[in-house]
DRENPA-3360 file (N, C-alpha, C; in nm, 2 decimals, always signed):
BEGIN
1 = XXXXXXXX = -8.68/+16.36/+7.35/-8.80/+16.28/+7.40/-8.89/+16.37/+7.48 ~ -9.03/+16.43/+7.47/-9.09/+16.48/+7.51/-9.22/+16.40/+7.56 ~ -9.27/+16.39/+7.68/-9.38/+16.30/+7.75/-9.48/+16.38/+7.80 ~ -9.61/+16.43/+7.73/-9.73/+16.49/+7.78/-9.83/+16.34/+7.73 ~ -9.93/+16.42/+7.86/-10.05/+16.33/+7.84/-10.13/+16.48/+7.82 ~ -10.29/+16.35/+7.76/-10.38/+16.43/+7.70/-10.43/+16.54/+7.81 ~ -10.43/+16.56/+7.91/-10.49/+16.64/+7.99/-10.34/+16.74/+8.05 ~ -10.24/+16.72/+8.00/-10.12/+16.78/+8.04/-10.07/+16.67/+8.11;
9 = XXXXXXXX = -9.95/+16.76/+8.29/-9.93/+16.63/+8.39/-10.06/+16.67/+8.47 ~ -10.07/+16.61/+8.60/-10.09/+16.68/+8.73/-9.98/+16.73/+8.81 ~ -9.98/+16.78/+8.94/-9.89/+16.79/+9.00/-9.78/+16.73/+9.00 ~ -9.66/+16.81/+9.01/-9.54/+16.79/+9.03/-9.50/+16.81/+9.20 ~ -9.60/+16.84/+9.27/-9.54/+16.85/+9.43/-9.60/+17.03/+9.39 ~ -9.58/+17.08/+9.49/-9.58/+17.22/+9.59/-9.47/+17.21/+9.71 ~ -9.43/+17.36/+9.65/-9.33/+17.45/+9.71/-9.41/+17.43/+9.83 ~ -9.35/+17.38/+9.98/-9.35/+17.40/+10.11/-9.23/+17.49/+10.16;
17 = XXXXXXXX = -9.25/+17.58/+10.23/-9.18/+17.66/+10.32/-9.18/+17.64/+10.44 ~ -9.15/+17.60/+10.56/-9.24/+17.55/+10.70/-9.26/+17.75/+10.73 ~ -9.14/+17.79/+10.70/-9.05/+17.94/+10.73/-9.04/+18.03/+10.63 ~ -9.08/+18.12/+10.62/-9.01/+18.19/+10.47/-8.88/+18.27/+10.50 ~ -8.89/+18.32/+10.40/-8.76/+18.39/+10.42/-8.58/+18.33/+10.34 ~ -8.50/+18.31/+10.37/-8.38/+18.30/+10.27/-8.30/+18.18/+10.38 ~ -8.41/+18.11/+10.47/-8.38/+18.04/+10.55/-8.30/+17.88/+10.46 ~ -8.21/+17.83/+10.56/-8.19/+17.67/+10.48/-8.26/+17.58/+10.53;
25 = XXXXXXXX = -8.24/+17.47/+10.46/-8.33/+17.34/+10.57/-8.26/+17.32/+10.66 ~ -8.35/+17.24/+10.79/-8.25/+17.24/+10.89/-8.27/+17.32/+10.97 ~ -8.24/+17.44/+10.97/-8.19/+17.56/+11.01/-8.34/+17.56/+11.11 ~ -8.31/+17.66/+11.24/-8.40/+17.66/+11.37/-8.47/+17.81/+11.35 ~ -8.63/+17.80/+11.32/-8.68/+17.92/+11.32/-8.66/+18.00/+11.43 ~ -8.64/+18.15/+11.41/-8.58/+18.25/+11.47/-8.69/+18.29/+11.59 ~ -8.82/+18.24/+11.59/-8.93/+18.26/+11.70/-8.92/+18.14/+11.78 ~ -8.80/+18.03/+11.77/-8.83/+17.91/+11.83/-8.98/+17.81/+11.80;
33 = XXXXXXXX = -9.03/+17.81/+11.69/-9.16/+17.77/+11.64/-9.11/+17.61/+11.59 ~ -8.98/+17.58/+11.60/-8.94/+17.48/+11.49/-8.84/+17.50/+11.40 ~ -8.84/+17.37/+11.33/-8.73/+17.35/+11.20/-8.75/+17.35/+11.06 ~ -8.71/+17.46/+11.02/-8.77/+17.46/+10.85/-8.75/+17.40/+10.77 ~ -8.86/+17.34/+10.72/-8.78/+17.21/+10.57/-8.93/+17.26/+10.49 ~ -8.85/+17.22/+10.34/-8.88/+17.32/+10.21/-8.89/+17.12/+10.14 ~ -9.00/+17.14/+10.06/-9.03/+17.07/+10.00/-9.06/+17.12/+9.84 ~ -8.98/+17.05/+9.79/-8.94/+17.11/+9.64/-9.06/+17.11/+9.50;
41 = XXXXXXXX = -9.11/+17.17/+9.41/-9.20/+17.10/+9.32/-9.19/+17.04/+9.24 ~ -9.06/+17.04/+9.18/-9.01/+16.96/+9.07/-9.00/+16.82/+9.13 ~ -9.04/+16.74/+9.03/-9.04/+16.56/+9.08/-8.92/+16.52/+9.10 ~ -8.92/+16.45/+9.18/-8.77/+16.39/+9.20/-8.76/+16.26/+9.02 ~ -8.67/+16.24/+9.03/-8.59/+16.19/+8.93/-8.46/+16.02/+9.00 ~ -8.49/+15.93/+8.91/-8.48/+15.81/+8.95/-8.43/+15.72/+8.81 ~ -8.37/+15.65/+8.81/-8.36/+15.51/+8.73/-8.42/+15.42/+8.81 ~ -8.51/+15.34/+8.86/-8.54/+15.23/+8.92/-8.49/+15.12/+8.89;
49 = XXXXXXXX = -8.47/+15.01/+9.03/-8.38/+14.90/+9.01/-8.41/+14.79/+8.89 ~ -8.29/+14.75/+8.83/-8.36/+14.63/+8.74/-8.39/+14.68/+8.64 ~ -8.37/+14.83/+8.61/-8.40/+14.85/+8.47/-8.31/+14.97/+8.41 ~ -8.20/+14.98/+8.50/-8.12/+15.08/+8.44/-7.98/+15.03/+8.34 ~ -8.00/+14.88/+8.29/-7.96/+14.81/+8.19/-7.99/+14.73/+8.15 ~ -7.91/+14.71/+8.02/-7.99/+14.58/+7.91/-7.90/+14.51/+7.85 ~ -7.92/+14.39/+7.84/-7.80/+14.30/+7.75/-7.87/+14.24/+7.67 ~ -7.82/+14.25/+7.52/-7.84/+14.19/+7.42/-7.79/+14.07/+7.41;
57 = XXXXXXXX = -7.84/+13.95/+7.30/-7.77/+13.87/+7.31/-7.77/+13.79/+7.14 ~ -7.68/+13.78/+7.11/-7.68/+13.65/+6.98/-7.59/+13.54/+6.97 ~ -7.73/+13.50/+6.95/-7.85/+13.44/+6.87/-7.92/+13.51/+6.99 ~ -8.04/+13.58/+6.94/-8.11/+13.64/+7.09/-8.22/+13.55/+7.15 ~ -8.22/+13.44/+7.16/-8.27/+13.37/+7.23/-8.19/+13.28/+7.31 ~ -8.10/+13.27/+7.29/-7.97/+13.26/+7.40/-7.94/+13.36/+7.55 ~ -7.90/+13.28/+7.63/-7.86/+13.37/+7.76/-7.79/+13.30/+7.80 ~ -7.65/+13.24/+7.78/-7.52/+13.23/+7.75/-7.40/+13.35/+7.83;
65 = XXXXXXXX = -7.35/+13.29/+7.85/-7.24/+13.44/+7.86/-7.18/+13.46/+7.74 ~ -7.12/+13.36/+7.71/-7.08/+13.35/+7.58/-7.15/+13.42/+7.49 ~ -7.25/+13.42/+7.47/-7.35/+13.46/+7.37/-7.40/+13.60/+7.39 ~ -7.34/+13.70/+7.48/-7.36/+13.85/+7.51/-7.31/+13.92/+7.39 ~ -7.40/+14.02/+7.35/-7.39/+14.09/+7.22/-7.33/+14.24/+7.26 ~ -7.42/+14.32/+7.33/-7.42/+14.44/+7.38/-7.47/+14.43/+7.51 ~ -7.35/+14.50/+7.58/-7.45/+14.58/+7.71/-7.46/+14.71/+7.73 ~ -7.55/+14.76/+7.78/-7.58/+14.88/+7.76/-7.61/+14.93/+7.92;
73 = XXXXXXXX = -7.59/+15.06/+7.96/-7.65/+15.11/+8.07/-7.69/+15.26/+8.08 ~ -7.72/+15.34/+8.15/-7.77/+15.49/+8.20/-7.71/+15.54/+8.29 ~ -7.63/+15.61/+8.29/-7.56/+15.71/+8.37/-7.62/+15.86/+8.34 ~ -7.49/+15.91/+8.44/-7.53/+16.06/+8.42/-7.68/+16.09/+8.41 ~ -7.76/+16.09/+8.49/-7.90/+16.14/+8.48/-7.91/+16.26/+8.60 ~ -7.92/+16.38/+8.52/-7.98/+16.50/+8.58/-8.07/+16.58/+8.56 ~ -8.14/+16.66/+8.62/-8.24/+16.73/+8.64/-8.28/+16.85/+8.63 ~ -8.31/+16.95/+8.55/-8.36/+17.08/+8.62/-8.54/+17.08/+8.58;
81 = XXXXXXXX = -8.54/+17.23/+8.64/-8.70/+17.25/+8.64/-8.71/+17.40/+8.66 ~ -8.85/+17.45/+8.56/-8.82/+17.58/+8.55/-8.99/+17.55/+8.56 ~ -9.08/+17.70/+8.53/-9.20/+17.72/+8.57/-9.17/+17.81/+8.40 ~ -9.31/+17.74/+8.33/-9.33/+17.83/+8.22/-9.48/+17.83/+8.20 ~ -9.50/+17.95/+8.26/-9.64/+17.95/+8.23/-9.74/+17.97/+8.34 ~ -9.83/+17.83/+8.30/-9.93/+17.82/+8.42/-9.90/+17.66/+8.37 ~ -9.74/+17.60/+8.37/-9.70/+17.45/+8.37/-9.54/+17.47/+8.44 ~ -9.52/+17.38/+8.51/-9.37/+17.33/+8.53/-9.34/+17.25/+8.39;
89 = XXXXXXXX = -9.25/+17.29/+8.42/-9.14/+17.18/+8.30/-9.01/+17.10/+8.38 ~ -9.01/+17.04/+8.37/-8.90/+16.90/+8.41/-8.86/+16.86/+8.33 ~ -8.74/+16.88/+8.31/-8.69/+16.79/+8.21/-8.52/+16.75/+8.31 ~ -8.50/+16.59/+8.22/-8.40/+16.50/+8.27/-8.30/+16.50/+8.13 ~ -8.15/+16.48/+8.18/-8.06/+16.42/+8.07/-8.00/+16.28/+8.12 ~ -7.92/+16.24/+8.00/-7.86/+16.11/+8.08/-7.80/+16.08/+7.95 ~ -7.72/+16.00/+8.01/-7.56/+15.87/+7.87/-7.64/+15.79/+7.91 ~ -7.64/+15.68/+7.76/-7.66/+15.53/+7.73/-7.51/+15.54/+7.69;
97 = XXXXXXXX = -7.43/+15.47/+7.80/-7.34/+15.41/+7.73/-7.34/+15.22/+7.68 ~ -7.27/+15.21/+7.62/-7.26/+15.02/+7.51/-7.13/+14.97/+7.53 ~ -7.11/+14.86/+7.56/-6.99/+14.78/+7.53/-7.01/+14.64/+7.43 ~ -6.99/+14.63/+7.29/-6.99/+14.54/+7.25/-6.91/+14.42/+7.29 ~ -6.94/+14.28/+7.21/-6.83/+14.18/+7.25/-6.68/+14.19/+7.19 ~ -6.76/+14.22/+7.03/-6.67/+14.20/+6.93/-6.63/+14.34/+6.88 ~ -6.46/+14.40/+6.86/-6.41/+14.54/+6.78/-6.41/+14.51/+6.66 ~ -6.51/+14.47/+6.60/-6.60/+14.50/+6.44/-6.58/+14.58/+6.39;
105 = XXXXXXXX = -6.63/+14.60/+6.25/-6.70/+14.71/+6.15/-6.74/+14.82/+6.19 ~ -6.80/+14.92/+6.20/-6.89/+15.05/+6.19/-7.01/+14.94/+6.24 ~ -7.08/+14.99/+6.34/-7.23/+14.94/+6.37/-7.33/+15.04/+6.45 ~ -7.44/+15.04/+6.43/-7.54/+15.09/+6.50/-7.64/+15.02/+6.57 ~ -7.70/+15.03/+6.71/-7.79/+14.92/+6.75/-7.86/+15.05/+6.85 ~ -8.00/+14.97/+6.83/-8.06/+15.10/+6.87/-8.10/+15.00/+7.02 ~ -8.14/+15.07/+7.15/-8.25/+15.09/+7.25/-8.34/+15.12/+7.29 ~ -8.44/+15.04/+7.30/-8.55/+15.13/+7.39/-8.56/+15.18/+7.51;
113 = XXXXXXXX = -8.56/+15.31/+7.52/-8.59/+15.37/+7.69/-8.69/+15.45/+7.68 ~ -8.70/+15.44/+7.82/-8.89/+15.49/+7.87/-8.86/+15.58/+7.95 ~ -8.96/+15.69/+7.99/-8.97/+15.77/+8.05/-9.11/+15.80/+8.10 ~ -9.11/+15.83/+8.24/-9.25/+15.80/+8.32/-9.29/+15.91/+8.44 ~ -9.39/+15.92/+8.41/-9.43/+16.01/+8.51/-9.52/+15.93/+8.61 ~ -9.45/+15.90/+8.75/-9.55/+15.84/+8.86/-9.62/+15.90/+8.97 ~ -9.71/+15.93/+8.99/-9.79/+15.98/+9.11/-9.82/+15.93/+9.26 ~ -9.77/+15.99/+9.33/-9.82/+15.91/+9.47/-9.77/+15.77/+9.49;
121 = XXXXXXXX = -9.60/+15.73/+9.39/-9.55/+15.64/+9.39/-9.65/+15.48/+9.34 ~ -9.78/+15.54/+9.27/-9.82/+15.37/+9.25/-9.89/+15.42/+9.10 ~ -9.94/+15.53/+9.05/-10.06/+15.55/+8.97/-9.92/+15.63/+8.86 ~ -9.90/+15.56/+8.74/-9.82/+15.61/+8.61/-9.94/+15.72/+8.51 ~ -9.89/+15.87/+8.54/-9.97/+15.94/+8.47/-9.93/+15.98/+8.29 ~ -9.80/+15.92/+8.29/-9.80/+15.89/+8.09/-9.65/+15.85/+8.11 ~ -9.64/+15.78/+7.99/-9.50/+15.67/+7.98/-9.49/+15.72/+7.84 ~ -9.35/+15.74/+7.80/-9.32/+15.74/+7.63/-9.16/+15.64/+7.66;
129 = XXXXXXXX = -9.18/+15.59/+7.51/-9.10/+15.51/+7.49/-9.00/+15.55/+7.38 ~ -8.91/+15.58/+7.37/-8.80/+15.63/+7.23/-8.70/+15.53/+7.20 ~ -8.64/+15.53/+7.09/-8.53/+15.47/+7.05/-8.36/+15.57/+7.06 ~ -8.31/+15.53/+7.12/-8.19/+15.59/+7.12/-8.05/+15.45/+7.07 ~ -7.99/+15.53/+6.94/-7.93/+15.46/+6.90/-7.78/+15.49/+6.93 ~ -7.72/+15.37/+6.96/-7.57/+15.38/+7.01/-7.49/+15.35/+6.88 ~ -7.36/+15.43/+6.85/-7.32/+15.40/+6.69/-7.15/+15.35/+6.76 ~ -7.10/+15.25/+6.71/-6.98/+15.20/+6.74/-6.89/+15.21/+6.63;
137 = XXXXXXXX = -6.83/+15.31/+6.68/-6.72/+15.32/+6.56/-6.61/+15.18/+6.48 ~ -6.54/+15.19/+6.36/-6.49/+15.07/+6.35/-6.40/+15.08/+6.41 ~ -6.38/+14.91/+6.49/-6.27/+14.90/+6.60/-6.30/+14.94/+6.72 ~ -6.38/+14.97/+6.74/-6.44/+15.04/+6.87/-6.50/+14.95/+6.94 ~ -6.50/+14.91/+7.14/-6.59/+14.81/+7.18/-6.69/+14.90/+7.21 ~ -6.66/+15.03/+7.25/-6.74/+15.16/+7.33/-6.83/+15.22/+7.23 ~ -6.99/+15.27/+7.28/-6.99/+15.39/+7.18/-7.10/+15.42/+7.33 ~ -7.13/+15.55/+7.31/-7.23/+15.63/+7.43/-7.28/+15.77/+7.34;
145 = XXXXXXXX = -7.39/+15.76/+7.37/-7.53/+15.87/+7.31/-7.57/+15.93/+7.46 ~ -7.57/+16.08/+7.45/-7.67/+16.17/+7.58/-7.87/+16.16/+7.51 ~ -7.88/+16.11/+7.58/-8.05/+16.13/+7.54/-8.11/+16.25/+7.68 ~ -8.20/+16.28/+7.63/-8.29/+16.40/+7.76/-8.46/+16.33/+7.68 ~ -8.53/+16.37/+7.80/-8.72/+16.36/+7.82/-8.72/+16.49/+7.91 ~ -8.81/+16.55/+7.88/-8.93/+16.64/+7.92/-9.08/+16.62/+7.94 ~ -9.06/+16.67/+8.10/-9.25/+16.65/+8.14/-9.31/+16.77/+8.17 ~ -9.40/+16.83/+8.12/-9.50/+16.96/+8.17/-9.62/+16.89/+8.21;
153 = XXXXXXXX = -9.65/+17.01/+8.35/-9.73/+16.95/+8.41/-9.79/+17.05/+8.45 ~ -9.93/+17.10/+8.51/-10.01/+17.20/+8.58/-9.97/+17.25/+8.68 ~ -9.93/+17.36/+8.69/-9.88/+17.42/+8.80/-10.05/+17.43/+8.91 ~ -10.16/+17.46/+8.89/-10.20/+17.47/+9.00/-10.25/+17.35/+9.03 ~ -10.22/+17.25/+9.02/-10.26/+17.10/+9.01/-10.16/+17.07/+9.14 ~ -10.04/+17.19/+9.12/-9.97/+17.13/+9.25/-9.91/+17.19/+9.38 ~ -10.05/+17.29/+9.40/-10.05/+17.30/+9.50/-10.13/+17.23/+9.59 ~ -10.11/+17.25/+9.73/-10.18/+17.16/+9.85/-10.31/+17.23/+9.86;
161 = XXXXXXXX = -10.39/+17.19/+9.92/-10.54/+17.30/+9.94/-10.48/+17.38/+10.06 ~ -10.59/+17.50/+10.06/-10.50/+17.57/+10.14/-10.50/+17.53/+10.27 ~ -10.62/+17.42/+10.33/-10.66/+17.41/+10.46/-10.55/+17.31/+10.53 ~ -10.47/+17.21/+10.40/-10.35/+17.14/+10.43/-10.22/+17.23/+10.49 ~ -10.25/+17.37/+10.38/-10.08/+17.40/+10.37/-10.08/+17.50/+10.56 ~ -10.24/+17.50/+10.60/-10.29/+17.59/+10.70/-10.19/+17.51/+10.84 ~ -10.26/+17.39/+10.84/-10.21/+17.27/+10.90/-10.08/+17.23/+10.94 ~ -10.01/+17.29/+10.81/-9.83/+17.25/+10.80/-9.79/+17.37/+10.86;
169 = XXXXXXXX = -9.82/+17.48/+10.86/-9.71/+17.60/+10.82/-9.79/+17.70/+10.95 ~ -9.91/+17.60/+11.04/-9.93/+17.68/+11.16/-9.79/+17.69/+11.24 ~ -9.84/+17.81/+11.34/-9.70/+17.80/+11.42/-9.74/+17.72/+11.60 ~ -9.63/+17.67/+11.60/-9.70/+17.61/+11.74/-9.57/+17.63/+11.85 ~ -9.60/+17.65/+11.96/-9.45/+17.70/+12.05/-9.49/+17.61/+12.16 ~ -9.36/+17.59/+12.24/-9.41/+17.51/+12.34/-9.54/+17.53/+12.47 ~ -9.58/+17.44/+12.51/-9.71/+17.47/+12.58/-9.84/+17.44/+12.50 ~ -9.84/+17.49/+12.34/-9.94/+17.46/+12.30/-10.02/+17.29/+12.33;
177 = XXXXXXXX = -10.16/+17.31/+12.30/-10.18/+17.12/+12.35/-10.14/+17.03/+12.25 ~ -10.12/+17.10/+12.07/-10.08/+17.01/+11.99/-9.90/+17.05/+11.94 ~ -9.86/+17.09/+12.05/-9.68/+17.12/+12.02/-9.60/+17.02/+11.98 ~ -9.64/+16.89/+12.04/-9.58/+16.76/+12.03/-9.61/+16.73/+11.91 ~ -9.73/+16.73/+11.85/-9.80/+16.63/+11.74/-9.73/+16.71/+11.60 ~ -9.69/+16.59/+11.54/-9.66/+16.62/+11.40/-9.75/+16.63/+11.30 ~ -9.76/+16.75/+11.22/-9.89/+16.78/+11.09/-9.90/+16.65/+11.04 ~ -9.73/+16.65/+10.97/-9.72/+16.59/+10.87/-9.77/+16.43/+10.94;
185 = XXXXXXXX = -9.81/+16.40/+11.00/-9.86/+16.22/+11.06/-9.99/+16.22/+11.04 ~ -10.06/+16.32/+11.02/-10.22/+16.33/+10.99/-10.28/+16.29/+10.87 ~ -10.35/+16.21/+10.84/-10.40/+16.12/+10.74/-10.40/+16.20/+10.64 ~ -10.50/+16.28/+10.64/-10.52/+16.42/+10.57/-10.42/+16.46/+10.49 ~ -10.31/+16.47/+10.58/-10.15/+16.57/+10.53/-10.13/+16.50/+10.46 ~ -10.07/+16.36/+10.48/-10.01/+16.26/+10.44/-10.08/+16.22/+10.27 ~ -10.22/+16.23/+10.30/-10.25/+16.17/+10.16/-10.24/+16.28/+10.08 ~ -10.28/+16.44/+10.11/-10.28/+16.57/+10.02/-10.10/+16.52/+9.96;
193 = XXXXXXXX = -9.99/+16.54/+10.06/-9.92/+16.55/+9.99/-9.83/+16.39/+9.89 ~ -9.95/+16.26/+9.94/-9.86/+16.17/+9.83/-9.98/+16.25/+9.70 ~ -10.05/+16.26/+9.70/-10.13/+16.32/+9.59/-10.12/+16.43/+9.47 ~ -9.97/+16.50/+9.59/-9.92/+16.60/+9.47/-9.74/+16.55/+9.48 ~ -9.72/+16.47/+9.51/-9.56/+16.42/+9.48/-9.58/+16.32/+9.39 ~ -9.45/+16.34/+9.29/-9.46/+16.29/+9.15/-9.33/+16.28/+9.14 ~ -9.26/+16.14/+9.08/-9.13/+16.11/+9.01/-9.17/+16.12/+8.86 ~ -9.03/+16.17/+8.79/-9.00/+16.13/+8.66/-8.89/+16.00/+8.67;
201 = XXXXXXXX = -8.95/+15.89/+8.62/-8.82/+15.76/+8.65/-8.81/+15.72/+8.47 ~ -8.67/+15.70/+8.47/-8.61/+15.65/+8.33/-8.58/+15.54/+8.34 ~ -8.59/+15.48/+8.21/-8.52/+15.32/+8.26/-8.52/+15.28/+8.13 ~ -8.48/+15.14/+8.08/-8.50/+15.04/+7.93/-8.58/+14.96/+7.96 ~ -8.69/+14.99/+7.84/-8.79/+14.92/+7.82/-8.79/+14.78/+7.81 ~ -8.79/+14.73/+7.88/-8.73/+14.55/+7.91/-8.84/+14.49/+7.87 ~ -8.82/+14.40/+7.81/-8.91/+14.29/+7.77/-8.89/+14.19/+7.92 ~ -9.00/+14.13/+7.91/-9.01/+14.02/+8.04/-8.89/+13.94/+8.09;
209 = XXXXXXXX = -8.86/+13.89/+7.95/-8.73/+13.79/+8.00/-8.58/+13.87/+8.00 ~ -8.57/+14.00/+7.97/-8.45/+14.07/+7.99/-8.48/+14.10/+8.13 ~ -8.59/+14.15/+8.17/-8.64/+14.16/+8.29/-8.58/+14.12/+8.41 ~ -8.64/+13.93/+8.37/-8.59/+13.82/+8.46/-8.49/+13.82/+8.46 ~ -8.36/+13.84/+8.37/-8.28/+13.84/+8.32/-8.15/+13.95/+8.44 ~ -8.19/+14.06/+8.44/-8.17/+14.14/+8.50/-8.22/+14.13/+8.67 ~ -8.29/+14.04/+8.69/-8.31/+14.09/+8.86/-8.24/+13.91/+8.88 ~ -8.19/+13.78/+8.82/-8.17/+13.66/+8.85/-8.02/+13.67/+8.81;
217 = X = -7.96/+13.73/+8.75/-7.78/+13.69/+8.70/-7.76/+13.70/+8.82;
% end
């Protein structure tokens, strides 16, 4: 499953350093200036609630217990992220595993899952939808498929301006008059950086009433 939009992504986030150097987070700069924390560029990665399973049902206009066909869910979802180019790449893996009702015949039933790129937690910069099909062996209640999505995105799309990253990564020691005040609380900061933080979130493409279905059992 591969997810570009027509203009590529935008931002995936910008590498923040508060410190350079081979420092950890956490860890207390060596001039007493503060605490270094590193903000990563690869998007964080998510199943969101209410959509990281699906139950089938027959007769599928039934919602019955009795009447549960397949359930299905998403595990195992991991992440890496490499820089190719003048784009990040992100890419996610993950198991759809199935439990049928009935140890039947040989069967195949496919799923839809989505994959999404969100910006600044409200603005979806491209969604793709795939079929991943679960095959149940005969006699089998179990079957589980690994599916992966990949996102490229503009690397210089994600960096901060420089006047932000000027802001973050000043040094301030005690005495100064703004020693106390936090960068990161400044309107400014705050909005530069929801503007380049970006999830990739996976989930099954739920129809409405699987939907309801899932947030009311």
């Amino acid at each position: 499953m591969r997810i570009a939009a027509a203009s590529k992504f935008l931002a995936l986030g910008a590498v923040l350093a508060l410190v350079a150097g081979c420092a950890k987070r956490g860890d207390i700069d060596s001039t007493g200036q503060g605490i270094i924390q590193f903000r990563s560029a690869c998007p964080s990665v998510a199943i969101p609630a209410n959509i990281g399973d699906i139950t089938l049902f027959d007769p599928a206009g039934s919602k019955d217990a009795a009447a549960i066909d397949v359930v299905a869910n998403i595990t195992d979802l991991r992440s890496t992220c490499q820089t190719v180019g003048e784009e990040i790449q992100s890419q996610v893996t993950f198991v759809v595993n199935a439990l049928r009702r009935d140890a039947g015949p040989a069967r195949s039933v496919d799923v839809p899952v989505f994959s999404t790129v969100v910006r600044g937690a409200t603005s979806v910069i491209a969604k793709r939808v795939t079929m991943v099909r679960l095959n149940f062996a005969e006699g089998s209640l179990r079957a589980s498929t690994p599916a992966s999505s990949t996102a490229f995105v503009n690397r210089a799309a994600a960096t901060l301006p420089p006047e932000i990253e000027r802001l973050i990564t000043r040094p301030r020691k005690t005495g100064d008059a703004d020693a106390a005040l936090d960068p990161l609380a400044r309107p400014e900061v705050k909005a530069a950086i929801q503007r380049t933080s970006f999830e990739l979130l996976v989930g099954f493409n739920l129809t409405p009433d699987q939907l309801r279905y899932n947030i009311t059992r």
